[in-house]
N, C-alpha and C positions, 0 to 999 in steps of 0.2 A: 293651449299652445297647439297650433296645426302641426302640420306634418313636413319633416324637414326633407323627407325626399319624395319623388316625383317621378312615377315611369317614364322610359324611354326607350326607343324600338327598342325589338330583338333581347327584349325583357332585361336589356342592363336598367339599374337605377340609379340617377343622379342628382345633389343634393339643391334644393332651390337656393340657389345663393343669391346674395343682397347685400347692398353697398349704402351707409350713410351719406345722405349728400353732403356732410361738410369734408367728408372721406374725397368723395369725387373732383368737389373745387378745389380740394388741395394739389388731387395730383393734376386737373386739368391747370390749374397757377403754375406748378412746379415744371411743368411741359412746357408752356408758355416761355416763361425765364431764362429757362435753358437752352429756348428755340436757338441758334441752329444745330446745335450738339443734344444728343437726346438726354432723356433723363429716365432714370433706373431706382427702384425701388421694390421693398417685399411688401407684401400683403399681409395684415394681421387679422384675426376674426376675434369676437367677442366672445368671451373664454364660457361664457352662460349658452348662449346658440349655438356657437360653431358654425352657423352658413350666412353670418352679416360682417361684413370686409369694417372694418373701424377703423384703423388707424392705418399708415403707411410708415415702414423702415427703411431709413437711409444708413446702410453699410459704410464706416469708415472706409477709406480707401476704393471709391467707388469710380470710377473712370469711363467718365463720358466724352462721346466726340460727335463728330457729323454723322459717320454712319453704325455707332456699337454704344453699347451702355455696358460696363465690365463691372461684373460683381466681384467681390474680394468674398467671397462664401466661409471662409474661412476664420472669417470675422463675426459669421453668424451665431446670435448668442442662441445657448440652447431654449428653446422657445417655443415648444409645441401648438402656439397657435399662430404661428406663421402660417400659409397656407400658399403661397404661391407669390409670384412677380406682378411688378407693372414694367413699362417701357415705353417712351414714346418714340414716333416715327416723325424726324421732319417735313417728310413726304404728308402728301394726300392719304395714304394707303395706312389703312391698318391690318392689313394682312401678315401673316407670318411669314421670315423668311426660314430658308434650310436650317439656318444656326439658330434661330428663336427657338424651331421644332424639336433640334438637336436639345435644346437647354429647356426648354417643358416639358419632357417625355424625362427628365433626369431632376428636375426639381419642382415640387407641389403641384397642386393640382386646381389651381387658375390661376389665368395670368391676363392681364390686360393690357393693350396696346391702345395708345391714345396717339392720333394721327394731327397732323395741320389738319385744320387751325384752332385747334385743342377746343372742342367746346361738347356739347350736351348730347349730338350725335356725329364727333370723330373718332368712338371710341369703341374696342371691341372685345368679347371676353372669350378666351379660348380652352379648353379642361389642359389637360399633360398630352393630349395625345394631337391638339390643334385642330382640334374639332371644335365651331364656333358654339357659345353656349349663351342663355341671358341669364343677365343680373340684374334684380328690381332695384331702384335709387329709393330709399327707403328715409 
């Protein structure tokens, strides 16, 4: 088994994270679908590795529109291999906004935003603190 983490300036270290691609086409479909209201989702890892994203969670009570994807977190079953969010953008842009930034810095630690026109590079991965990060499609 290689090494699950990976230097990174100013000596923090960050873990190589990796994404199944039937993981990817589900949520680039699910973006798709939902185009023009976005669509929202957790990230699950593979409870053996811990840094390969496998499944996505859809939160009962989850509320999506044109411009917000609303978690109901509270619905969140206990689950310690959740590891972070997806969300897509019906825009061009997968940049973070202020509230994205506000809501990674306060939940897991990567989150992915998949942008129009949902496909293999609209998509982009950011840690808690919105610092952009990669994920190998595995």
């Amino acid at each position: 088994m290689g090494t699950l983490w990976r230097k990174k300036k100013k000596g923090r270290t960050l873990p190589q994270w990796k994404i199944k691609r039937e993981c990817l086409d589900l949520i680039l479909e699910c973006s798709k679908s939902n185009y023009p209201n976005e669509f929202g989702g957790l990230l699950r890892v593979d409870a053996l590795s811990k840094n390969t994203i496998i499944e996505v969670v859809i939160l009962p009570g989850t509320i999506s529109g044109e411009s917000h994807a609303i978690f109901k977190l509270h619905m969140l079953p206990i689950d310690f291999s959740m590891v972070g969010t997806v969300h897509s953008h019906p825009s061009p842009s997968a940049r973070p906004s202020k509230a994205d930034l506000g809501f990674f810095n306060k939940y897991g630690r990567i989150h992915i935003i998949v942008a129009s026109p949902f496909n293999d590079t609209s998509w982009k991965a950011y840690d808690y603190s919105g610092e952009e990060i990669e994920i190998a499609i595995v």
